[in-house]
C-alpha positions as CSV (number, residue, x, y, z in Angstrom):
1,X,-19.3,-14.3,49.1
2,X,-20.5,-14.9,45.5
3,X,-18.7,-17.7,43.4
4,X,-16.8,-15.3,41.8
5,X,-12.9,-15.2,43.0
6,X,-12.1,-12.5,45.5
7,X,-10.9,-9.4,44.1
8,X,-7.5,-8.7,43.9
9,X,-6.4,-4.9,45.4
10,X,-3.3,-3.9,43.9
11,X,-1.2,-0.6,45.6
12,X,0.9,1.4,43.1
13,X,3.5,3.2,44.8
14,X,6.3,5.0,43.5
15,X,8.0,8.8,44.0
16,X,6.7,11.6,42.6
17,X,6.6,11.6,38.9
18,X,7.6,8.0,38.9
19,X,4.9,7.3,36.4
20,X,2.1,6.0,38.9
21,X,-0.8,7.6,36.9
22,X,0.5,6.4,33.7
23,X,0.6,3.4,34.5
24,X,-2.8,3.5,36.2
25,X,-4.0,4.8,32.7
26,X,-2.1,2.2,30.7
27,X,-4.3,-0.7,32.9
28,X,-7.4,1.0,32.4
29,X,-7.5,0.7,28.4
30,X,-6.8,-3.2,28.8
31,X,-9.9,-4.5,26.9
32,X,-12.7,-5.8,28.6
33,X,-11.7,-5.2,32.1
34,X,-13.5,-3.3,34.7
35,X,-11.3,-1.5,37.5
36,X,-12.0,-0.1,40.9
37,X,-9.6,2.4,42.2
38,X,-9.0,4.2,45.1
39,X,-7.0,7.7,45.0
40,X,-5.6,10.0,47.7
41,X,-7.5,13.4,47.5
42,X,-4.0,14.2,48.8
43,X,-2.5,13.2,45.1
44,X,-3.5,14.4,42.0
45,X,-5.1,11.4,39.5
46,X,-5.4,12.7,36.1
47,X,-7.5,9.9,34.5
48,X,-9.7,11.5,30.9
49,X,-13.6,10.8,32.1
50,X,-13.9,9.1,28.8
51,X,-11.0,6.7,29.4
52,X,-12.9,5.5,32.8
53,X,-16.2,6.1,31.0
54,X,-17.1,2.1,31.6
55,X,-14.0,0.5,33.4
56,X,-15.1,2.3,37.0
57,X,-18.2,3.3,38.0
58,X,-17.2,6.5,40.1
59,X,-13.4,6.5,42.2
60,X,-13.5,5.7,45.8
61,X,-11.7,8.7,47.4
62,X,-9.7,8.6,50.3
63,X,-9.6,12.6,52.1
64,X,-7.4,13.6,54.4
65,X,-4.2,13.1,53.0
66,X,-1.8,10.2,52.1
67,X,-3.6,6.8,53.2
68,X,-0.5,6.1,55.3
69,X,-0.6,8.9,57.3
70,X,-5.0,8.6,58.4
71,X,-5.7,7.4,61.4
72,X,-6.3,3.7,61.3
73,X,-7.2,2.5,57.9
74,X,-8.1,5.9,56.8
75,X,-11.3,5.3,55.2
76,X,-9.9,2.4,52.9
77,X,-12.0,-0.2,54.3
78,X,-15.1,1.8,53.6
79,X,-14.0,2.7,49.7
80,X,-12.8,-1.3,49.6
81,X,-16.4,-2.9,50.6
82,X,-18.2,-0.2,48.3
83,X,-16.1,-1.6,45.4
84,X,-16.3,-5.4,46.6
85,X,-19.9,-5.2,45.5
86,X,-20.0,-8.3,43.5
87,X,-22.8,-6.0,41.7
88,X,-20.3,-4.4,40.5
89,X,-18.2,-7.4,38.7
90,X,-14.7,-5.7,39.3
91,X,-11.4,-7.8,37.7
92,X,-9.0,-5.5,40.4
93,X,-9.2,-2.6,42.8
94,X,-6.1,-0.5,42.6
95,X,-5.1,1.8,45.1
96,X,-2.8,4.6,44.2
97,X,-1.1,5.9,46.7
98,X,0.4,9.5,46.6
99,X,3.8,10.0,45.5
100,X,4.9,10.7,49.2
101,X,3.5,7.7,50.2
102,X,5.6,4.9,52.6
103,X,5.2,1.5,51.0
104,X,5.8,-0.3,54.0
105,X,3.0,1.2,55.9
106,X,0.1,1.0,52.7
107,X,1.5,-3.1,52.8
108,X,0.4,-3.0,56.5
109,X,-2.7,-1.2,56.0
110,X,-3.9,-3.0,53.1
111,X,-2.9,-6.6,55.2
112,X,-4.7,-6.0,58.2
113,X,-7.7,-4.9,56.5
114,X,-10.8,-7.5,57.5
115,X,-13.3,-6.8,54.2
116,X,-14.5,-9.7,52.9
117,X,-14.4,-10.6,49.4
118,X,-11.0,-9.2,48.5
119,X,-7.4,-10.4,48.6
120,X,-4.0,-8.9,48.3
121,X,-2.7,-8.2,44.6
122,X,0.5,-7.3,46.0
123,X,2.5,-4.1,46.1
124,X,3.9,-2.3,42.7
125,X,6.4,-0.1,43.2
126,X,6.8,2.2,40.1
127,X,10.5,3.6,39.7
128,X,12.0,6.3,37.6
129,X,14.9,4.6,35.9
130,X,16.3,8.4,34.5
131,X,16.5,9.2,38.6
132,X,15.6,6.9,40.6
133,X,19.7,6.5,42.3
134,X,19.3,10.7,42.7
135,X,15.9,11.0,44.4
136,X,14.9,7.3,46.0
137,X,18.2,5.2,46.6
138,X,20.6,7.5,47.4
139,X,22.1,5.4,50.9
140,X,24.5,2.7,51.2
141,X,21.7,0.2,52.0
142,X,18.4,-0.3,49.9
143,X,15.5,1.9,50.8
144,X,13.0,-0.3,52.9
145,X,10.5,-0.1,50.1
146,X,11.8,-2.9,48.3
147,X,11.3,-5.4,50.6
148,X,7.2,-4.2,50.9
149,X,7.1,-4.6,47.0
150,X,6.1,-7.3,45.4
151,X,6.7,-5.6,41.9
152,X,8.8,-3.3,41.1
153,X,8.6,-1.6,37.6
154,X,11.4,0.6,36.4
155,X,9.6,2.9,34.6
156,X,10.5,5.7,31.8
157,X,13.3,3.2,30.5
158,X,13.1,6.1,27.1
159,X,14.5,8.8,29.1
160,X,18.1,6.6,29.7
161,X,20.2,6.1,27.0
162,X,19.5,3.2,24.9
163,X,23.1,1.3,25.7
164,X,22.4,1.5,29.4
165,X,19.0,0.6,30.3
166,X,19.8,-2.9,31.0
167,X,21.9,-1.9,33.3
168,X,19.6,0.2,35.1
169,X,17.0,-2.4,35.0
170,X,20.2,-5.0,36.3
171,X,21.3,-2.3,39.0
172,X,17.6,-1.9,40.2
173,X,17.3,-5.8,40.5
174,X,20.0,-6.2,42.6
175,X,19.5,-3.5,45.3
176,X,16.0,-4.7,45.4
177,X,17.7,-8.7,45.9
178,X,18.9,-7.2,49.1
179,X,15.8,-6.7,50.7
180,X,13.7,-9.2,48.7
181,X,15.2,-11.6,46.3
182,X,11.9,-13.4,46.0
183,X,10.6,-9.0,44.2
184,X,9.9,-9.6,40.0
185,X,11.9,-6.5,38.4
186,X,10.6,-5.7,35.2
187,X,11.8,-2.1,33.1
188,X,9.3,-0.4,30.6
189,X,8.2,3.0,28.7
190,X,5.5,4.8,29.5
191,X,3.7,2.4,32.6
192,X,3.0,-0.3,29.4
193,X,3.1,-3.4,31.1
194,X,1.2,-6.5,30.9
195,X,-2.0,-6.6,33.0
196,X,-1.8,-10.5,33.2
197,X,1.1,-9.6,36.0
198,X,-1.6,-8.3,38.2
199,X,-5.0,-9.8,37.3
200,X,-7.5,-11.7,34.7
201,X,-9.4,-9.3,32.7
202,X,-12.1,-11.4,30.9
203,X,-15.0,-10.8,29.0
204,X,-17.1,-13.3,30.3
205,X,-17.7,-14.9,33.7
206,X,-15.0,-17.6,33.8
207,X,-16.7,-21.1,34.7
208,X,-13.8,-21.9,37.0
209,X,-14.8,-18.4,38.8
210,X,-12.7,-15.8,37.3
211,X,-9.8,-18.2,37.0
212,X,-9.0,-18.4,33.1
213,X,-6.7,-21.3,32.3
214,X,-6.8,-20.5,28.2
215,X,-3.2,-20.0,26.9
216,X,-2.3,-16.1,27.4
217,X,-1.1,-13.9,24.3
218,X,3.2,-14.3,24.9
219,X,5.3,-10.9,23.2
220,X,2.7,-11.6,19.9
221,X,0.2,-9.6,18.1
222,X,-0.7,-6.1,17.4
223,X,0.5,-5.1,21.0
224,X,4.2,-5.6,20.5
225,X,4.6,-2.4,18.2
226,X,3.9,-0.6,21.8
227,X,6.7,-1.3,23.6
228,X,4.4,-3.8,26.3
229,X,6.5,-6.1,28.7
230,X,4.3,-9.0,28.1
231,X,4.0,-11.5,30.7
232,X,4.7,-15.6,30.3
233,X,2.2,-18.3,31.5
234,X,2.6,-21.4,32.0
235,X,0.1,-24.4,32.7
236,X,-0.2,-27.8,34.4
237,X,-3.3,-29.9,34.7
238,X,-4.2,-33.1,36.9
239,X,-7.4,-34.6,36.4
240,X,-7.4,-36.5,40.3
241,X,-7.3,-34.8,44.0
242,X,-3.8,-33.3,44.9
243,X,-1.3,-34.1,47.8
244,X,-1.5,-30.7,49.7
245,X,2.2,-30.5,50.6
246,X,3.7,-30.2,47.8
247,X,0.9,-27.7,46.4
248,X,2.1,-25.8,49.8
249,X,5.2,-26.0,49.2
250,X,4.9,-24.7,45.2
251,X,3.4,-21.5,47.0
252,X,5.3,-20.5,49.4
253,X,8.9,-21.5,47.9
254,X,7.8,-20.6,43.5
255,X,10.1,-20.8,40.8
256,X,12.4,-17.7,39.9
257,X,10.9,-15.2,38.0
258,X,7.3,-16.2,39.3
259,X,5.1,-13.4,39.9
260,X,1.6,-15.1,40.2
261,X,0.1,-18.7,40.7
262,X,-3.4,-19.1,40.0
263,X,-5.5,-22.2,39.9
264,X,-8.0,-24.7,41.3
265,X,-7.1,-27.7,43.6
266,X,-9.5,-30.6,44.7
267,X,-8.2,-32.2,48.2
268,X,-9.5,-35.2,49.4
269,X,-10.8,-34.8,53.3
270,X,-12.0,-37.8,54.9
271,X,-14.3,-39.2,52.0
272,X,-15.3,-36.5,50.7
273,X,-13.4,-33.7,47.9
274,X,-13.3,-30.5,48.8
275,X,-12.0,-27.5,46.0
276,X,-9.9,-24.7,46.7
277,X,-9.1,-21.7,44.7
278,X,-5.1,-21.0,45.3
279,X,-4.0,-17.3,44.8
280,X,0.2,-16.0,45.1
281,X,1.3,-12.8,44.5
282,X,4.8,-12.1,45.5
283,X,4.8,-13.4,49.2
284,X,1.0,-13.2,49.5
285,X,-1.1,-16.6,49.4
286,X,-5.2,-16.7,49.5
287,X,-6.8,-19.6,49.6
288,X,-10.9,-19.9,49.5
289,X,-13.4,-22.2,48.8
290,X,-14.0,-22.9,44.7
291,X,-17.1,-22.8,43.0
292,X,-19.1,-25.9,43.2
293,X,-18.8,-26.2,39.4
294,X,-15.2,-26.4,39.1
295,X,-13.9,-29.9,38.3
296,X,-10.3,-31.1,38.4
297,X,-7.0,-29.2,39.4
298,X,-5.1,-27.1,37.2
299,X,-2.4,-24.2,38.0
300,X,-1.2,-21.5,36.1
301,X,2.1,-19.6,37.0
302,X,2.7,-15.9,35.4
303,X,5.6,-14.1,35.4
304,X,8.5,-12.8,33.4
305,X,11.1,-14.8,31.1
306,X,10.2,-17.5,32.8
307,X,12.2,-21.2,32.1
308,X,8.9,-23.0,30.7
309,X,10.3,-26.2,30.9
310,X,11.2,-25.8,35.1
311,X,8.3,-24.2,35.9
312,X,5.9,-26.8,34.3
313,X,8.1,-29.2,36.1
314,X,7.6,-27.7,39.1
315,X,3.6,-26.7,38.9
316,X,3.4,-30.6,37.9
317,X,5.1,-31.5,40.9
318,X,2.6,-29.5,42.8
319,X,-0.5,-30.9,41.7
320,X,1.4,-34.9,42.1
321,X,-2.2,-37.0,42.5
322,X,-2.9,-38.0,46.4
323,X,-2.7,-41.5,47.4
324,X,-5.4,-41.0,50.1
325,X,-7.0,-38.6,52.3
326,X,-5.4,-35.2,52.9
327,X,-3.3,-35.8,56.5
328,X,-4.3,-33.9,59.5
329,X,-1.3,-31.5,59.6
330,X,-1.3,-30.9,55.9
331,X,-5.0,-29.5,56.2
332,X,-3.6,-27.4,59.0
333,X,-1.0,-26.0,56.9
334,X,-3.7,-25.2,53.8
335,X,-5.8,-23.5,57.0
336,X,-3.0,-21.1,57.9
337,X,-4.0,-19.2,54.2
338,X,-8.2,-19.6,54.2
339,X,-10.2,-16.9,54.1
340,X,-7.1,-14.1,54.4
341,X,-8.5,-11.2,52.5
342,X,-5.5,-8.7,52.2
C-alpha cells in the first residue's frame, strides 16, 4: 500500500428514523474531507448531489438487500477495494447500513473482510433519544447491539424535553455499560457531531501519512452556535524509540472516555528502528508500517470530556523511552495487531 494511513470504514447503524442519514449528511459538509460510502439499495440515502458534489466520487452500492442478510460479504469487499483506490485519496469509507440492519453481524462482516488498505473505524450506533426505550430497548437486558458498538450517539436530543435529556443521555450510557463499558456515549441534535471522533479530515497530505498531530479546535469557534459535540484531543510526544509494552498496554486497556488513539511509534529491533503507525477505535487496534519519513513517536488520544491531565499521563507513560532492543515476546505481542484491515 501507499504511504498514506489505511482508511478507516466506519458502519452507521441505528433503527429506522434514528437519524442515520443525517448524520451521514452532517460528516459530509466537514470541510476539506473526502468520503466514500457504501449504501444498501435496500435503504433509502437521501444525500443532495450537490452536497456530495466533490466529497464522493460516485456511492458504492450494495443490491440485494440489508448487507447483513447477503450471502457472504454481500458485495462489500468489492465496493471496499473500488474506494481503497489510493487514487482516490479518501479520509473514511462509511457504510450505512439500513435501518433493519443487525449490528452485530455488519461488526462481523466488516472484521473478516481481507481488503487491503483499510482498517476498522468502528461501529456507530445512532439512537433516537425521543424513542429509543419504546422501539429498540424495550427487554430487561440490553439489546446485543451495544456491545457491537463502538459509538453510540443518542441522536434527536431536541425532540426530549430540555430538563431530561441528560438523563436520557445517562440512562442510554448505562444500559449500554452492561454490554460494553469500554462504548463512548455521546447525545446531540440533528447527527452534529464532531468528525475528529471518527477520522482526520485534512487538506493536505499529512507528512506523518495522514496522521495530524496539530492541536484540534476544542467547543471554540464559529461551530459552537450549531449545537456540535466537539471532540477533546490530547497529545504526548517522545523524541527516542518506545518500550512496546506499555504502548500495548495504552491500547488495549485506554483511559475512560477514550474513543481514538492515533500516532507514530519507533521500536528498536535488534539494531535497527523500525516505525509503526498505531490506530484504536473502541476495541479495534491496527497497526502498520509508517512512512519512511516519519521521525520520532508521538500519540494523540480523542474522545469526549476527557481528564487532560490523566490521559497525558497516561499517553506519556506509553511512549516511556526503551532502554534497549524491543524483547522477543513484546514484538510478538505488537504482531498480534499488524496488517489487520477490518
Amino acid at each position: 500500500m501507499s504511504s498514506r494511513s489505511a482508511i478507516p470504514v466506519i458502519a452507521l447503524t441505528g433503527h429506522l428514523g434514528a437519524g442515520k442519514t443525517t448524520l451521514l449528511n452532517h460528516l459530509l459538509r466537514s470541510p476539506g474531507t473526502r468520503i466514500g460510502v457504501v449504501v444498501n439499495d435496500f435503504g433509502e440515502l437521501n444525500i443532495d448531489a450537490g452536497l456530495v458534489a466533490g466529497q464522493i466520487d460516485e456511492p458504492a452500492s450494495i443490491a440485494g438487500g440489508c448487507i447483513c442478510c447477503l450471502p457472504d460479504d454481500g458485495g462489500l469487499d468489492e465496493a471496499l477495494t473500488k474506494l481503497a483506490d489510493p487514487a482516490r485519496r479518501l479520509d473514511a469509507i462509511i457504510v450505512e447500513a439500513s435501518g433493519v440492519a443487525d449490528p452485530v453481524s455488519i461488526a462481523r462482516i466488516i472484521g473478516f473482510s481481507k481488503v487491503s488498505g483499510v482498517r476498522s473505524g468502528g461501529i456507530v450506533d445512532i439512537v433516537d433519544a425521543a424513542n429509543h426505550f419504546d422501539t429498540v430497548d424495550r427487554s430487561q437486558l440490553p439489546p446485543a447491539r451495544y456491545g457491537a458498538a463502538s459509538l453510540v450517539v443518542v441522536n434527536k436530543l431536541d425532540q426530549v424535553p430540555e430538563d431530561e435529556r441528560a438523563a436520557v443521555v445517562e440512562r442510554v450510557k448505562q444500559r449500554v455499560a452492561q454490554r460494553n463499558p469500554r462504548v463512548v456515549v455521546v447525545g446531540t441534535s440533528g447527527g452534529r457531531i464532531d468528525h475528529a471522533l471518527l477520522f482526520d479530515a485534512l487538506d493536505e497530505p499529512d507528512p506523518l501519512g495522514q496522521l495530524s498531530f496539530r492541536d484540534l479546535l476544542l467547543a471554540s469557534g464559529p461551530d459552537e452556535a450549531h449545537d456540535h459535540v466537539h471532540a477533546d484531543a490530547v497529545t504526548a510526544r517522545c523524541a527516542d524509540c518506545i518500550d512496546l509494552d506499555p504502548l500495548l498496554d495504552l491500547l488495549e486497556q485506554p483511559p475512560s472516555g477514550v474513543f481514538r488513539l492515533k500516532g507514530v511509534v519507533a521500536v528498536r529491533q535488534g539494531r535497527s528502528v523500525r516505525r509503526y503507525v498505531v490506530n484504536l477505535v473502541g476495541n479495534a487496534i491496527h497497526i502498520d508500517k509508517a512512512p519512511p519519513r516519519a521521525e520520532g513517536s508521538c500519540l494523540v488520544a480523542i474522545g469526549m470530556h476527557l481528564n487532560v491531565g490523566a490521559v497525558r499521563a497516561a499517553l506519556a507513560g506509553a511512549l516511556r523511552p526503551a532502554a534497549g532492543a524491543a524483547s522477543a515476546p513484546a514484538l510478538r505481542r505488537l504482531q498480534r495487531y499488524r496488517g489487520i484491515g477490518v
